[in-house]
C-alpha atoms as one frame of an Amber mdcrd trajectory, in Angstrom:
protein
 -14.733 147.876-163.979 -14.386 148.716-160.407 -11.904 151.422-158.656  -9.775
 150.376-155.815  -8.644 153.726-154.056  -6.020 153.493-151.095  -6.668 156.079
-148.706  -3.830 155.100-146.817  -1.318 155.614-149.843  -3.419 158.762-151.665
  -1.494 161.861-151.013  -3.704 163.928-152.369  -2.478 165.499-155.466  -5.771
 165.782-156.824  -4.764 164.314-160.689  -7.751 161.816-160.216 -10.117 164.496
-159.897  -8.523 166.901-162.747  -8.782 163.993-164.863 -12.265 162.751-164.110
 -14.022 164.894-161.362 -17.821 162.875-162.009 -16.255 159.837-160.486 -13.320
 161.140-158.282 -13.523 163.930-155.318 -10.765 164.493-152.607 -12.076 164.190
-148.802 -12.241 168.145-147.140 -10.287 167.113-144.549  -6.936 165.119-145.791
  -7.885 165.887-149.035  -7.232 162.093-149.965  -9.536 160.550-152.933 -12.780
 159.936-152.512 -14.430 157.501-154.803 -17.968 159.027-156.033 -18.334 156.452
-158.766 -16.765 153.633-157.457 -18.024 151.210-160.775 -18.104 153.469-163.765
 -20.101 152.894-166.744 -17.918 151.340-169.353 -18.587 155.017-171.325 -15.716
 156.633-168.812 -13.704 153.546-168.997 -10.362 155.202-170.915 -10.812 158.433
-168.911 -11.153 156.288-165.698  -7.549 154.628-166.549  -5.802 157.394-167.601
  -6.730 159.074-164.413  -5.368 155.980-162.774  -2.176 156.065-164.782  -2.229
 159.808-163.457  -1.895 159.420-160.016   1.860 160.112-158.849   1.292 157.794
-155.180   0.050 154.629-156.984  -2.744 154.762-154.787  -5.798 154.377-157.540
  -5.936 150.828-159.042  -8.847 149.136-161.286 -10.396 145.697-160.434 -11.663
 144.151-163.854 -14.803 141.732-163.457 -14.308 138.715-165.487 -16.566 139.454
-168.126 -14.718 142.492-168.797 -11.175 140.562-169.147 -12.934 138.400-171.681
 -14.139 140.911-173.563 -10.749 142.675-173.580  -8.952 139.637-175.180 -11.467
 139.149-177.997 -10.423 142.284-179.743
């Protein structure tokens, strides 16, 4: 699992880092996200995607490797 974060689109609600502040932080000085575990372990993985599903701008997205979408179908 890998985070995509748009800086460009974050408005900086901060629900990312409510949700799951070990991997997400908000920059000082737009206070858009800041990625501080941009490829969580696969122990955070539900808290990682509700805390995508969480942000109001879109601007959080997850990038699945292949071996992960596998894995995903066989259960």
């Amino acid at each position: 699992m890998k985070i995509v974060a748009d800086t460009g689109r974050c408005i900086g609600a901060g629900m990312c880092v409510l949700a799951v502040g070990e991997v997400f932080d908000q920059s000082e000085d737009d206070g858009t996200v800041v990625l501080l575990v941009p490829e969580p372990p696969a122990s955070m993985a539900g808290a990682v995607r509700q805390a995508v599903q969480l942000c109001p701008s879109g601007a959080l997205s997850i990038a699945e490797s292949p071996e992960e979408e596998q894995d995903a179908g066989d259960g």
